[in-house]
TIZA-410868 format. One record per residue: residue in one letter; y, z, x of N, C-alpha, C, CB in turn. Coordinates in steps of 0.02 Angstrom, whole numbers, plus 50000, padded with zeros to 5 digits. Each point is the difference from the previous one (the first is absolute). Last residue first. Glycine has a CB too. Layout:
# TIZA-410868
aYZXYZXYZXYZX/...
//
This chain:
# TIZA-410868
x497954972246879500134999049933500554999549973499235004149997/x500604993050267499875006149963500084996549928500475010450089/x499184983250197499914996449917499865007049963499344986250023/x501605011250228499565003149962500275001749926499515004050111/x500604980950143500285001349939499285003749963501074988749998/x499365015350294499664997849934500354997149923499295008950062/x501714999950197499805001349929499764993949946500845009450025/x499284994750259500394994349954499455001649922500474987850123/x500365021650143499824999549944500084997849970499915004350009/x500054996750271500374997049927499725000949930500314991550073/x500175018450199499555001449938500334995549946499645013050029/x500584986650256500064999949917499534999849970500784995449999/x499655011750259499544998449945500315001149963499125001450025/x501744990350200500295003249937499434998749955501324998250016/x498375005750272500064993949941500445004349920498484992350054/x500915011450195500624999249981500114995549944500225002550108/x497605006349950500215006650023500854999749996498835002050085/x499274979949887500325004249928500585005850025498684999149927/x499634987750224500614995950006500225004549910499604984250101/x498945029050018500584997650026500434996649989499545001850041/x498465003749842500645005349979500574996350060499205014749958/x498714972150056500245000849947500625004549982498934996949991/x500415000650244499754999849969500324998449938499415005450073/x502175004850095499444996550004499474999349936500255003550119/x501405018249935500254992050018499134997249993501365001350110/x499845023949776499614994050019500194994150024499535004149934/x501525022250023499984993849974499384994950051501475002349951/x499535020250165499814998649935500114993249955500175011450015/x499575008450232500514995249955499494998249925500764993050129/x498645022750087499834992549999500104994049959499395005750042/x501075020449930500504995750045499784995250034500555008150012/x498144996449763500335004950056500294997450039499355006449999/x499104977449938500235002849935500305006950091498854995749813/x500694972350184499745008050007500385005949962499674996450116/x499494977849922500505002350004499665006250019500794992949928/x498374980749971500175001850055500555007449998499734986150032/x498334996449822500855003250016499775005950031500834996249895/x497764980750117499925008550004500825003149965499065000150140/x500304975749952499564999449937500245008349957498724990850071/x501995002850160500304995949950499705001849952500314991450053/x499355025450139499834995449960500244997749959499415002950022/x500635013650190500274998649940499924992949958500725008350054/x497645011350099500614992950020500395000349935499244990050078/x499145028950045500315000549942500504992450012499925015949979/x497634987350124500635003650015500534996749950499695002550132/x497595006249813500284993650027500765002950025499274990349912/x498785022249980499644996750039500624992450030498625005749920/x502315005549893499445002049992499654996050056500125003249875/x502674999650013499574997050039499255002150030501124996950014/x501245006749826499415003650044499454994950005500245012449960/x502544991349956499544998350004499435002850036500704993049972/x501465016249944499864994149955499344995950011501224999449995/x498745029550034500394993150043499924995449938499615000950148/x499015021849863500824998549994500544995150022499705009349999/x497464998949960500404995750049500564999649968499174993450052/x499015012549831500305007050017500664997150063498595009249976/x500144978549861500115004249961500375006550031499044994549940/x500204982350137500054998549935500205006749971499164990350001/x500025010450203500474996550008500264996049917499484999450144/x498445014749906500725003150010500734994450007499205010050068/x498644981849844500345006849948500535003450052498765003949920/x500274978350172500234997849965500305005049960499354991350022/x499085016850119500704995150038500584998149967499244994850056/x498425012749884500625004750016500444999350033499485005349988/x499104976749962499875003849902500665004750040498205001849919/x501044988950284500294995849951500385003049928499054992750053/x499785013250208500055001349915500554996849956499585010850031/x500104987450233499604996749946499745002449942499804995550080/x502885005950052499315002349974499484996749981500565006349973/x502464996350083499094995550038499455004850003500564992250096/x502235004449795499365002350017499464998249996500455005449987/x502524994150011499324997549993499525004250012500354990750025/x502325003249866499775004950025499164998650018501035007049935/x501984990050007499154995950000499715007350038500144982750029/x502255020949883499794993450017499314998349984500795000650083/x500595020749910499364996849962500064993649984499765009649954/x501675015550179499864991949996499455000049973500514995650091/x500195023749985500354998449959500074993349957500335008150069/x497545008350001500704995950048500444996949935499234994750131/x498395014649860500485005450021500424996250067499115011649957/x498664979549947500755000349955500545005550022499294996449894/x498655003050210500134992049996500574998649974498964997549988/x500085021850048500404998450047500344993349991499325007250065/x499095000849779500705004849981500484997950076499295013149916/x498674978150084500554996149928500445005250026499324995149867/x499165010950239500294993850028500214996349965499475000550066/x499535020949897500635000050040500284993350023499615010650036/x498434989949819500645003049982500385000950044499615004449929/x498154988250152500674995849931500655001649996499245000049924/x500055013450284499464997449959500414994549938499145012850025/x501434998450200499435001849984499564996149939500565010350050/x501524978350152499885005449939499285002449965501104994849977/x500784993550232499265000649964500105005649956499234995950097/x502384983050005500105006449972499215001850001501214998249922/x500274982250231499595002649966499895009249974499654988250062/x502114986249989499985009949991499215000249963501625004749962/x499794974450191499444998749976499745009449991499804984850066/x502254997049963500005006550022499415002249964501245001850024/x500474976250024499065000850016499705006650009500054989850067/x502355007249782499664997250079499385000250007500815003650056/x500945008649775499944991349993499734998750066501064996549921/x498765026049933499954996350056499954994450004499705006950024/x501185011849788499544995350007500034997050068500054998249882/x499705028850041500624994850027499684992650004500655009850083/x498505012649913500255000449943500414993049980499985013150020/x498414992250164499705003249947500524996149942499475013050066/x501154983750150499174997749978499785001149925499645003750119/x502465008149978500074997649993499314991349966501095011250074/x498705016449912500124994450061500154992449949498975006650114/x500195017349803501044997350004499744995050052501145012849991/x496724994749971500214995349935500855000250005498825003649907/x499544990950310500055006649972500544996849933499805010050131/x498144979750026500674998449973500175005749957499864987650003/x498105005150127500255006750003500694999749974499285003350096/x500324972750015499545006749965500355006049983499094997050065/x501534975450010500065007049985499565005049962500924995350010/x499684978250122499425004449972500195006349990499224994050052/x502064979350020499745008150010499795004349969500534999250046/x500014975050054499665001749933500185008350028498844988449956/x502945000550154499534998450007499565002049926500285000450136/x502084990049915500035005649996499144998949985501445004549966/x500784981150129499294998349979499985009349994499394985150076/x502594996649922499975005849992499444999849987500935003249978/x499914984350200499804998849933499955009449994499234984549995/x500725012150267500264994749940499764999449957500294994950048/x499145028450116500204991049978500464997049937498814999350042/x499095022949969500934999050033499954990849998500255013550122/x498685003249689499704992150057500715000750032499084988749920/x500635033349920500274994850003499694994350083501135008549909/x497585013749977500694997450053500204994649973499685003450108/x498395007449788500605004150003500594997550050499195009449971/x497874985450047500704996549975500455008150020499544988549871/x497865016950046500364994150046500575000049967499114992250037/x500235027349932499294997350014500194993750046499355004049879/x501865019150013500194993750005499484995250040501185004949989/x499325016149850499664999550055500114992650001499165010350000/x502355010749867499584995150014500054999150062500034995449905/x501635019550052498995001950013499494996549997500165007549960/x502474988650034500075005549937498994999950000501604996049899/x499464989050257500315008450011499895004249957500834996950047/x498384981249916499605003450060500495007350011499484986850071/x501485001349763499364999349982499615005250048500184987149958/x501825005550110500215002049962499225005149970501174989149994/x498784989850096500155006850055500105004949959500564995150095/x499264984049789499415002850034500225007050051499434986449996/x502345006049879499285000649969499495003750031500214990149963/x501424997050164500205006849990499455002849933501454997350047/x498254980950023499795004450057500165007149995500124990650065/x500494992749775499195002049960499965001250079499364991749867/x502815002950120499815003449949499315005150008500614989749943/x500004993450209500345005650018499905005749953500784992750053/x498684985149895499465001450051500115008950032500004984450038/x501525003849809499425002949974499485002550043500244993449919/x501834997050159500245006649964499445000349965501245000149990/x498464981250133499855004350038500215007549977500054990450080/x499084987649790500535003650020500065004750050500114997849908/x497964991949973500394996150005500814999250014499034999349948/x498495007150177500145003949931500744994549981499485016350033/x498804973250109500215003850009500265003349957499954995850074/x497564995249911500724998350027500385003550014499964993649956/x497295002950004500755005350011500474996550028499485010250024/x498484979549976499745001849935500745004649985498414999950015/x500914978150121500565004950014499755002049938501084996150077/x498224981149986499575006950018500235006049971499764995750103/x501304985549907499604999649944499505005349984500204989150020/x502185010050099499564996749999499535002649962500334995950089/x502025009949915499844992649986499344998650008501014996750034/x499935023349992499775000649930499704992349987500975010249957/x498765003750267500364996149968499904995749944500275001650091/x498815023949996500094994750026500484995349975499025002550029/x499365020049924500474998450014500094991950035500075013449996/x497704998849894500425001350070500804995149982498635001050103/x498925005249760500825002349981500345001250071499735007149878/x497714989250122500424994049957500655002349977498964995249955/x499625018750195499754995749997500544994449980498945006949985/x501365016249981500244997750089499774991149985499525014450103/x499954999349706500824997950006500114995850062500435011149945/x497494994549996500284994949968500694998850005499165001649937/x499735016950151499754995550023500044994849989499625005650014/x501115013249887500404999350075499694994050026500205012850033/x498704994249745500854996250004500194999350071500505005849891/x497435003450088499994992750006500644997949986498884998649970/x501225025850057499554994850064499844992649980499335010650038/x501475003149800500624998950047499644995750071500765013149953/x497634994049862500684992849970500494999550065500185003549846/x498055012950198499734993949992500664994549986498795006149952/x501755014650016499965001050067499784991649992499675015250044/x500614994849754500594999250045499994996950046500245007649978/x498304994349830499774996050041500645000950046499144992049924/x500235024449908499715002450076500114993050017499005010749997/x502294994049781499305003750021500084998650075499124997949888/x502524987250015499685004749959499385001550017500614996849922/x502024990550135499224999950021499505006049967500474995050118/x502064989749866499615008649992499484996850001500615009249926/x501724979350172499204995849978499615010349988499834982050121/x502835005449866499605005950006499214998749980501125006949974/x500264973550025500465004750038499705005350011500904996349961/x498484979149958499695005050010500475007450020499074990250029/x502344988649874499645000650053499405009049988501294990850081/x500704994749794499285001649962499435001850056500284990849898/x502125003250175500025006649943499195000649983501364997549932/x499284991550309499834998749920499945007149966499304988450021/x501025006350232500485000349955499964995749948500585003750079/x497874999350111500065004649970500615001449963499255002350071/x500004979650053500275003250050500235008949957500484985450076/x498584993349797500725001950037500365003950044499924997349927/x497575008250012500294994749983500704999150014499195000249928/x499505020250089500304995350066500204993249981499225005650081/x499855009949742500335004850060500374995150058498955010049984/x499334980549870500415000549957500725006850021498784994349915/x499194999250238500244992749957500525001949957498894994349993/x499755024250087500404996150044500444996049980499255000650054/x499315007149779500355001850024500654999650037499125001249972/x498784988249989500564999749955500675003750006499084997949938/x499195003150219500054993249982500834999049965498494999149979/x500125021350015500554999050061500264995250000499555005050063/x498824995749762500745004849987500464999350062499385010049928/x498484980350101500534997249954500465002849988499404995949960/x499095015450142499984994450059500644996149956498454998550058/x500305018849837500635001450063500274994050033499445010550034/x499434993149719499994994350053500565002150061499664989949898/x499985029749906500084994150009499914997850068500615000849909/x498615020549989499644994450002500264995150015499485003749940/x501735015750088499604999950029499534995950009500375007449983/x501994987649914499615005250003499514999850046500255001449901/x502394993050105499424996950001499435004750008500584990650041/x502115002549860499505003749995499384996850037500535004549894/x502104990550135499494998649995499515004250000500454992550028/x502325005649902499415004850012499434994550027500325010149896/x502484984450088499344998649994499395005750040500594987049987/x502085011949967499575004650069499255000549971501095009550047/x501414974849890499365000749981499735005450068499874986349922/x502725000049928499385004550073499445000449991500585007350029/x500634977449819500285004650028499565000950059500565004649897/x500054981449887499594998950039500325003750064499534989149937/x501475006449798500035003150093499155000349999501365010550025/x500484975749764499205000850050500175002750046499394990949984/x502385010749798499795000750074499225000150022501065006450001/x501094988849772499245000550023500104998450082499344995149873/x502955014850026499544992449999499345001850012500874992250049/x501445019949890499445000249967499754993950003500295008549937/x501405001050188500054993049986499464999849957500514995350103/x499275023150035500665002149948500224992349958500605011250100/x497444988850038499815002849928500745001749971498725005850032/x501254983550180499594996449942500035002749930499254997150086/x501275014950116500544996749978499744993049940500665004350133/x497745012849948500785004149985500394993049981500065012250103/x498074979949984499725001649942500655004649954498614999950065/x501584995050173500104992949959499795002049941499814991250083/x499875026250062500784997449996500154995649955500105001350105/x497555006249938500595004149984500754998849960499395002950098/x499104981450054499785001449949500445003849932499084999350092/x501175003250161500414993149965499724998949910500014992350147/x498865026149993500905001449994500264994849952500225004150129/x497554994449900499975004749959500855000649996498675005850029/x500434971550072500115006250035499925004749933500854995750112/x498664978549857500455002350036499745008350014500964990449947/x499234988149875499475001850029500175001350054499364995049946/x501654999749806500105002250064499415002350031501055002549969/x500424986249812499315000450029500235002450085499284989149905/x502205007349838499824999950070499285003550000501295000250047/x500454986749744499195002950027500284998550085498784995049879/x502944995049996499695003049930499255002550033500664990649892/x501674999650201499685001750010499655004349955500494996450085/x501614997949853499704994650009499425000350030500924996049996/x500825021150009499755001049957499234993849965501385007350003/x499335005350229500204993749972499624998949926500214995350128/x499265022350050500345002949951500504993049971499925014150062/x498454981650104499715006349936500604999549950499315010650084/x501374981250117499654993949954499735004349941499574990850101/x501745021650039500404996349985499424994249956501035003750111/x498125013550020500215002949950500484995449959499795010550062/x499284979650136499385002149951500325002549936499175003850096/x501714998150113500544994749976499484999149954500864994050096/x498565020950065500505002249944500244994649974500325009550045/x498154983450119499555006049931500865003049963498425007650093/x501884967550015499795007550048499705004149940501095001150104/x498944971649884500515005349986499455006750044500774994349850/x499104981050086499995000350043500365007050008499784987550014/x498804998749808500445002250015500115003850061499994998449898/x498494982049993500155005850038500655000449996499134999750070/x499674987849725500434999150052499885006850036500884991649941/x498344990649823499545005950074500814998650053498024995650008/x502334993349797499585003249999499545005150029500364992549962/x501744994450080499945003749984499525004549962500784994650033/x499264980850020500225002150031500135006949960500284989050065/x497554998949884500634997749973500435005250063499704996649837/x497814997050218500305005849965500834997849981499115009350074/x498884977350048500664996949939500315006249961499324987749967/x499435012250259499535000949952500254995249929499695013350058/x501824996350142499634991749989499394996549942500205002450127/x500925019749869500464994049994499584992250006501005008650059/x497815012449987500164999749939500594995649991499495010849985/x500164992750206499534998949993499754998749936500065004650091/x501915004250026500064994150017499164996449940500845003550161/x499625019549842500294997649968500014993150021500475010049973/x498315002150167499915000249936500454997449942499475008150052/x501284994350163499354994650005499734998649934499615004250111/x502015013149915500154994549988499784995249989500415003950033/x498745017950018500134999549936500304991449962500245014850032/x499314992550207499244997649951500264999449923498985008050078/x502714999250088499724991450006499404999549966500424997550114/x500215026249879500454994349987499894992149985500445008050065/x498485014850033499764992649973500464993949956498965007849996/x501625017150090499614994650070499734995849959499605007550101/x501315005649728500734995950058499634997950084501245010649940/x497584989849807500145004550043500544997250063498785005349960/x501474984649786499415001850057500265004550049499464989149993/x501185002649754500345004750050499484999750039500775007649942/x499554974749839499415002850054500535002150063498774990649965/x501185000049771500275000550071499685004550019501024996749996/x498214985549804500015005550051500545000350044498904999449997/x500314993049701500344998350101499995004250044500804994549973/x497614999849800500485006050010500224994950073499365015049937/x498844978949929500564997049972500575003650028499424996549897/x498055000050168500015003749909500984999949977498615012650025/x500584984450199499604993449963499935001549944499384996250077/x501885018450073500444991949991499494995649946500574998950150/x498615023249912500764998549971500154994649963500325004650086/x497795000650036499754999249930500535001749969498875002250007/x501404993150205499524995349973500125000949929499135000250092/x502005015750075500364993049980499424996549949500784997950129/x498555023849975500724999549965500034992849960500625007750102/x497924991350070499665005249933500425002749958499215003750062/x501404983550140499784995649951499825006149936499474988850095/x501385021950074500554995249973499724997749954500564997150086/x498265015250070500205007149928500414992349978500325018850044/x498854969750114499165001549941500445006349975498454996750076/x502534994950113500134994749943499485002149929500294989350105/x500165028050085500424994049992500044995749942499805000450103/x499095022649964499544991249990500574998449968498544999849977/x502315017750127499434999050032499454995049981500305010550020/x502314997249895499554993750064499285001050040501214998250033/x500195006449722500065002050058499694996850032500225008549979/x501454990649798499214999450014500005001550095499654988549877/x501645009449858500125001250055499284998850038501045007649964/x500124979949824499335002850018500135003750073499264990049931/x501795002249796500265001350049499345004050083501285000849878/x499204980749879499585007450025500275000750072498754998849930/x502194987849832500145000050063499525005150047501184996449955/x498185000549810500594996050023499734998450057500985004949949/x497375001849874500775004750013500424996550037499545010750005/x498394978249869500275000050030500665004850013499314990749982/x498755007449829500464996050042500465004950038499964990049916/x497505009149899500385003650075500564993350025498665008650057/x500025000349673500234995850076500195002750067500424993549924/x498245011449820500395002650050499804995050052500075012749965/x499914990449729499994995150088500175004250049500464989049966/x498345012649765500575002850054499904997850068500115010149938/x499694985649782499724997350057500325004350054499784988149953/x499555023149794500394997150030499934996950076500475006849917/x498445002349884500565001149969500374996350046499835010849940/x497804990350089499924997449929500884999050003498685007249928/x500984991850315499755002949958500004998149909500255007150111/x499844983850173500104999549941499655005249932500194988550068/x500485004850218499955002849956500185000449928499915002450092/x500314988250175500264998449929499425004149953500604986450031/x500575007950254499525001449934500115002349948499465000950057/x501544982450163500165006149943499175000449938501804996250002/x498654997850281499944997649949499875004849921499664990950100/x500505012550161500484998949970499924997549927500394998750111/x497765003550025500265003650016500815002949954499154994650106/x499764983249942499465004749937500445006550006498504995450022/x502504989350129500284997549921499655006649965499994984049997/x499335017350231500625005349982500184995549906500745003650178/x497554991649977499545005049952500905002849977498355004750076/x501374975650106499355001449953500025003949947499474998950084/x502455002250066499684993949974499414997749956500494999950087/x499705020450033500655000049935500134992349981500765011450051/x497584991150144499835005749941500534997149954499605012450067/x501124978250124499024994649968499895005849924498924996250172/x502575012350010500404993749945499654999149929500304992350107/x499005022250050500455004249950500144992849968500635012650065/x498264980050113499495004349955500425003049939499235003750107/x502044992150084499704993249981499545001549943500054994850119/x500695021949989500534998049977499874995649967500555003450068/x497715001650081500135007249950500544994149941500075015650117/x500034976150097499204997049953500165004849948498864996650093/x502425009150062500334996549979499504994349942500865003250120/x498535017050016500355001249935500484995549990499825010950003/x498384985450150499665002949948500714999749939498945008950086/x501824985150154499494995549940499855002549932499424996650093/x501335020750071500444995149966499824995149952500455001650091/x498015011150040500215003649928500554995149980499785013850025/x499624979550146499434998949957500225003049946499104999350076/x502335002950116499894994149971499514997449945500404999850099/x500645025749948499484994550031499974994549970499365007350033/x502875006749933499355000049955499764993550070500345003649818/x501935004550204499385000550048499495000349972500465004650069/x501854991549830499795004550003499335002950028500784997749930/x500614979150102500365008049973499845003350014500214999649935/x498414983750144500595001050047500625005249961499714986550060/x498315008049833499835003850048500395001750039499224996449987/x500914991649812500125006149996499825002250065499875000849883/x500364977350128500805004549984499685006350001500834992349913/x497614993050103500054999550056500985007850005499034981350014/x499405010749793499995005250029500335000750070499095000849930/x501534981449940500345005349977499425006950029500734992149879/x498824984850187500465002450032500275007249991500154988850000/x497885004849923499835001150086501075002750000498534985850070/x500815003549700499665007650020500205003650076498914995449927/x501674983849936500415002550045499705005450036500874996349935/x498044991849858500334995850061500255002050068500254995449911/x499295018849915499414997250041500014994650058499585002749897/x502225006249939499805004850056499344999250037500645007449937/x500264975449897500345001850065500065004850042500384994849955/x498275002649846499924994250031500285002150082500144991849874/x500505023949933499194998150050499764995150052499745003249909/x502284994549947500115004550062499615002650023500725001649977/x498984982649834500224994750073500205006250067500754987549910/x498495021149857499534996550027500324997250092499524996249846/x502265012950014499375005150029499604997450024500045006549937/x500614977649944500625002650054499675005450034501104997649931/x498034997349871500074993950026500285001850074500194993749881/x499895019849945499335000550037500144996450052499235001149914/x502504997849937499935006350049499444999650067500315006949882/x499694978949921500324997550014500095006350075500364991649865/x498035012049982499974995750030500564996550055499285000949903/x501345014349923499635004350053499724992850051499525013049907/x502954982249983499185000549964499475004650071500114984249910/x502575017250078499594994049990499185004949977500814989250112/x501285020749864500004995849956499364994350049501515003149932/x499445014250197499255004349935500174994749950499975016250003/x501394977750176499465000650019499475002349942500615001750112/x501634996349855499764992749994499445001950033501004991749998/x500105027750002500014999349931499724992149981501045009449994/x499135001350240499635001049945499944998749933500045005050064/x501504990650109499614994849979499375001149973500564994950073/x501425018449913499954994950002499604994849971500395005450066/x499665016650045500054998649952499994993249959500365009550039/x499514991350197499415003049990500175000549921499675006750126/x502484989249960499364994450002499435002549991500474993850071/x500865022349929500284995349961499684993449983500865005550042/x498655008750134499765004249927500144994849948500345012950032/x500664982950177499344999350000499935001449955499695000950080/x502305003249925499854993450031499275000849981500934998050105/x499815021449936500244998249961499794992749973500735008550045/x499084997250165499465004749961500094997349920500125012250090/x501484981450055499434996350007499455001849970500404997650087/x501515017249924499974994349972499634994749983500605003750032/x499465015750117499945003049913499884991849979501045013349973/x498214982750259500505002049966500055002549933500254993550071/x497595001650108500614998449950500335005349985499514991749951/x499385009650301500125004149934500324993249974500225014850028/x498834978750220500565004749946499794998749892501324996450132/x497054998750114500314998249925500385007049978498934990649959/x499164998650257500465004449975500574996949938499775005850126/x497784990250034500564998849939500445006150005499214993449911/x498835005250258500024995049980500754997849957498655002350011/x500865016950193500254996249942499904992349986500775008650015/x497605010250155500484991949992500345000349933499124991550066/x499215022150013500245003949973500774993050018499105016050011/x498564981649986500304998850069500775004150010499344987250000/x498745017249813499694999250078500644996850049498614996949951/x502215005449816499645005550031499385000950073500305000949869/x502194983850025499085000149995499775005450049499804986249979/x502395011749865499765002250059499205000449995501135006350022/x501194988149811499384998050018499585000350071500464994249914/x501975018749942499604992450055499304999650000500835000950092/x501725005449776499405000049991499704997150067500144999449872/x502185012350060499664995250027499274999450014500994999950031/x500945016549923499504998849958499624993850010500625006549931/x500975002850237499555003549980499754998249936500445007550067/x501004976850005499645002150029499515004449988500744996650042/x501095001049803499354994750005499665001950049500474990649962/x500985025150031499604998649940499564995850011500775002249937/x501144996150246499385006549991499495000249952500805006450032/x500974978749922499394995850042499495006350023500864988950059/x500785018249828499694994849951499714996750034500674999349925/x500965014950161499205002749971499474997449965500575007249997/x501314983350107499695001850067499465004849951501144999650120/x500584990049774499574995050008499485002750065500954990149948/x500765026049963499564996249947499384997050038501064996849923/x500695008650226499475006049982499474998549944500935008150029/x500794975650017499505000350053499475004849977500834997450091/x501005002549756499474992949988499625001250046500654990849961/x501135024850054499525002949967499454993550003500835009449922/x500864986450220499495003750022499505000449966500635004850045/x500994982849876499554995850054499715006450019500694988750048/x500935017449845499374997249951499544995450018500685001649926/x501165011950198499585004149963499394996549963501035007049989/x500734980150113499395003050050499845005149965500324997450113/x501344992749746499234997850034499484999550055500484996749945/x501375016749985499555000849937499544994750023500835004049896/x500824997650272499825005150003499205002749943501495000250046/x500264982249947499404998150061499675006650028500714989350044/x501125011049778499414994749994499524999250068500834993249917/x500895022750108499585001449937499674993649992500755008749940/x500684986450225499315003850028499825004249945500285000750125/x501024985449800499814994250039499525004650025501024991350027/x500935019249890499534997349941499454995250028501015000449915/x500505008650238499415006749967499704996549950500655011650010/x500814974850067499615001350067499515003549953500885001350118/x501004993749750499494993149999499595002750061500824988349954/x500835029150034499404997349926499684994950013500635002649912/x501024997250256499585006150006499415000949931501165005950073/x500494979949925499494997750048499735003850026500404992750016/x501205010949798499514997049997499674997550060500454998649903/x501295015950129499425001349980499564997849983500435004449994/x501284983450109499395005650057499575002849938500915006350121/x500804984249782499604994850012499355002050055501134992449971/x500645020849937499324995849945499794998250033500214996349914/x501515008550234499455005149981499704998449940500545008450053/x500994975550007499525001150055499555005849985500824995350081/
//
């Protein structure tokens, strides 16, 4: 009888040690599975249209794995993709012109409900896209095609093929037009894309990929990836990814170029910009405002190549601000991006709109003059009006800082020289313009004393298929577009091939 109690006393305790270890491991699993939905949640992407501030999308994060997954395929099917023929490429490219014309109304109809571009501007940059096709179709085989050199001793070839896998981040203020200008003269010269988009355009990135499928893009040739900005460091640093490109912020820029370069890969950045406009005393007032305006308020003023600091030179201050105030009130009013009229939309986030208001205040507390605007539009959407700054002092934020909004800084200055030397005294050299009817001295400064990748003369700075495209100083480095673009992930070989040389 006493064994026998003791064992039933052991078989009890041994019974609440087991049921004891598994309510421990049912807890720890809860606590697990309770941060792992925390995680997802907070990294969860959404799509919020900016006039009704309505969620359109939302999308969890891939997985290491899936990531994984992808690359794999993007590898892949590069290696049967750069085996067909350029024609054969073309071909296809050709059919995804087709289908952004076809579709034009709907796919602007997306960017507006993302990111609040006016319906017209929408149009425009899905035509734009269409145009990138039509170009690298036309002119990308010549482009690519190996030249040859021959001397008395020996022939020498240089080719261009294909780096792999390219890897493209990209941001959302022209949606599909930073994508295509990546992808075209990629995919149609032999390389595969993935593509990190901004996490409110999500669904554009997809659209986009749907689009290039139907086109007959082979499956893994073009793919979004659906990932947060730290999960970036995981595709970079895949050894199968051979070139990134990035068009983005000075921070993100930064970062991706650090972890690129310890992976010793080639990097395109396309960065910030605090675009100068010069305008002298002889130029067309009436046009410069024109131009101006137009290239300041476009997207609601979130373009890197935008007018940002307009210097004025000698005595027309007074005159220029009196017909600018009069052009602004006129044709830059606010409204809904859908209709046709609408020259301002809303900004495309309300953490930017919030951004470029602290800016501006910021700005006015440090002695600038503020002419119109500086508030935020109460209401629905994130709307933030045109606004005008003078008297801009050089720590202000105006001065040193790029402004993504309709924030329209005028500077005056005495004569030439101070208005280069203002012109360049930033950290950035994106673009840069000026409006004169001298020509002969237009051209010499902007050819010799202008510190940027581009400059623009009597017009507002666009980016052009035909042009490469970039900038020097923390407006990044490497080229997209034009001839150097589609080369910028290419492998130039050199092939030599020695002569025989007949000796006695």
């Amino acid at each position: 009888m006493k064994n026998l109690g003791a064992s039933f006393f052991r078989n009890i305790y041994f019974r609440y040690a087991i049921l004891g270890i598994l309510l421990l491991l049912g807890l720890y699993f809860y606590i697990l599975r309770k941060n792992n939905i925390a995680e997802k949640l907070s990294t969860v992407m959404q799509t919020i249209n900016p006039t009704t501030e309505e969620i359109i999308d939302a999308y969890q994060p891939l997985s290491s794995r899936d990531i994984t997954k992808a690359i794999t395929k993007a590898a892949d099917a590069q290696q049967k993709w750069e085996l067909l023929s350029f024609q054969k490429r073309a071909s296809i490219i050709k059919k995804v012109a087709m289908m952004l014309r076809k579709r034009k109304d709907e796919y602007a109809v997306m960017i507006v409900q993302s990111m609040g571009k006016p319906i017209t501007e929408a149009k425009e940059e899905i035509e734009k896209c269409a145009k990138l096709c039509d170009y690298y179709v036309e002119h990308g085989n010549a482009f690519l095609a190996t030249d040859t050199v021959e001397t008395a001793q020996e022939v020498i070839h240089q080719s261009y093929e294909p780096l792999g896998v390219i890897f493209a981040v990209m941001p959302w203020n022209f949606p599909f037009w930073q994508v295509f200008r990546f992808a075209i003269p990629n995919l149609i010269g032999g390389n595969t894309g993935l593509l990190k988009h901004a996490s409110n355009v999500v669904n554009i990135g997809k659209a986009i990929e749907n689009i290039f499928l139907e086109a007959g893009c082979p499956e893994g040739v073009f793919q979004t990836l659906v990932i947060s900005s730290s999960q970036t460091i995981q595709v970079i640093q895949d050894e199968r990814v051979a070139g990134v490109t990035l068009t983005g912020s000075e921070r993100a820029g930064s970062a991706v170029a650090a972890t690129a370069g310890k992976s010793l890969k080639p990097v395109v950045l396309e960065l910030g910009g605090n675009d100068p406009c010069i305008i002298y005393p002889d130029a067309d007032l009436d046009l410069a405002i024109q131009k101006c305006v137009q290239s300041r308020c476009s997207n609601t003023g979130q373009v890197c190549i935008a007018a940002k600091r307009i210097i004025l030179i000698g005595d027309i201050r007074d005159i220029f601000i009196e017909k600018l105030l009069a052009h602004v009130k006129k044709y830059y009013l606010h409204g809904d991006p859908m209709l046709e009229t609408t020259k301002i939309g809303p900004m495309a986030r309300a953490d930017l709109r919030d951004t470029i208001h602290q800016q501006v205040t910021q700005t006015i507390a440090a002695g600038a003059t503020c002419l119109v605007g500086g508030h935020p539009i109460p209401g629905k959407g994130f709307f933030y009006p045109v606004t005008i700054l003078t008297n801009i002092p050089n720590k202000s934020p105006a001065y040193q800082e790029e402004l993504f909004g309709p924030i329209i800084c005028i500077f005056h200055v005495a004569d030439e020289k101070e208005a280069i030397a203002l012109a360049n005294d930033t950290r950035y050299g994106l673009a840069a313009t000026i409006f004169t009817s001298h020509m002969e001295r237009a051209t010499a400064v902007a050819l010799t004393k202008i510190r940027t990748g581009t400059c623009y003369i009597n017009d507002l700075v666009v980016s052009d298929q035909r042009l490469p495209f970039g900038g020097i100083k923390k407006s990044g480095y490497g080229r997209e577009l034009g001839k150097e673009g589609i080369r910028s992930f290419m492998n130039r070989k050199v092939v030599v091939i020695k002569k025989k040389v007949h000796t006695n």
